[in-house]
N, C-alpha and C positions, 0 to 999 in steps of 0.2 A: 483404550479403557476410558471409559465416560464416570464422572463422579460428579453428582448433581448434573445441574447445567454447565459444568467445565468438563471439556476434552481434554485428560491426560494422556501424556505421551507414556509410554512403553518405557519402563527404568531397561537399563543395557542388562543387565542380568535377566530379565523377561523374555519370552519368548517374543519376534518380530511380528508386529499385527499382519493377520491377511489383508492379499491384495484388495480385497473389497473394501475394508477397513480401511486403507491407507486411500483408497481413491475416492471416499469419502468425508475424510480428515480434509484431504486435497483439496476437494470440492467446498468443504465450511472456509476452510483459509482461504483460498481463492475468492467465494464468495465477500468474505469480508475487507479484503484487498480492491474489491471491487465497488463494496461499497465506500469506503474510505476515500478512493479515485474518484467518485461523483461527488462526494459532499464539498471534495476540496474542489473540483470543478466548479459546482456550484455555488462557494463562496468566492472565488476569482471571477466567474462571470458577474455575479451580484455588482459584485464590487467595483469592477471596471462599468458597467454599465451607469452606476450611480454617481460612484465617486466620479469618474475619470469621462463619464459622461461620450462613451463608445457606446455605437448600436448593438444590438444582440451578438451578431455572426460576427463582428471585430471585437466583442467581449470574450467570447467563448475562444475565439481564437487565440488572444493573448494570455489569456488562462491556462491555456491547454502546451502553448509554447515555453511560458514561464514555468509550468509543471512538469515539464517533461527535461528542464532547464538545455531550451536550445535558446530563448533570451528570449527579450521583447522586441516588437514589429512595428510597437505604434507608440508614438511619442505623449509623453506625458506634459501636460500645459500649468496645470495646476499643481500648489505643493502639496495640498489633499491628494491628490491623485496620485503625485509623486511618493508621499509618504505610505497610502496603501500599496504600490506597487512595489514598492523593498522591502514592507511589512512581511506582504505572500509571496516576493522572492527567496525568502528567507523560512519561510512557514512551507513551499514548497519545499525546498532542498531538502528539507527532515521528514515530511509526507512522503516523498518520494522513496527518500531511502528506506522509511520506515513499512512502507508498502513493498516493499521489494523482498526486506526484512519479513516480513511477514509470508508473505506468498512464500517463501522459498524454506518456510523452519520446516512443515514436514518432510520437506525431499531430504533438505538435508538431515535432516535426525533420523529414518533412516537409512540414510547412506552411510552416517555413523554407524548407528544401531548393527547395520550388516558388517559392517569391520571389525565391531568388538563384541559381537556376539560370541560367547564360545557354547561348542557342541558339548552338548551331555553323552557324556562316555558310559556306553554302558556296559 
């Protein structure tokens, strides 16, 4: 159910949206999961490039490593550098979840939806 520019979800007493509906839901959440993944890329590369004063491909890498939080790969020289890179380790670790959070509300609230849905008896 769409109202205005906001996507509402389906109240559990409602009938479960068709499959074409939900794989369109899918597809906005997803889409905006995905952009949320670039922007914070894009501020980790900036940032290690500037502050931390890495080339492109060792910015983007360390962005991409601390996002995904498998760690960092390249040592920090400067406390600038050092203090953005615990800034966006920390700025990551809630992107991330929050991104995950994100991508994952319409499966799950169907998956709900299908469990407490009850049938009308007729």
């Amino acid at each position: 159910m769409k109202v205005g520019n906001v996507i509402k979800l389906e109240h559990r007493k409602q009938r479960i949206a068709p499959l074409l509906n939900f794989l369109i839901r899918l597809a906005r959440y997803g889409a905006f999961a995905a952009f949320l993944i670039f922007v914070s890329l894009g501020i980790g590369t900036t940032g290690y490039y500037y502050i931390a004063e890495l080339n492109w491909i060792d910015s983007f890498h360390m962005s991409c490593m601390i996002l995904t939080g498998m760690g960092p790969v390249a040592e920090m020289k400067s406390n600038h550098a050092k203090l953005f890179s615990s800034i966006y380790a920390l700025y990551s670790g809630l992107a991330f979840l929050s991104t995950t959070a994100i991508f994952f509300t319409p499966i799950v609230h169907r998956l709900l939806h299908i469990l407490h849905v009850e049938e009308d008896k007729v």
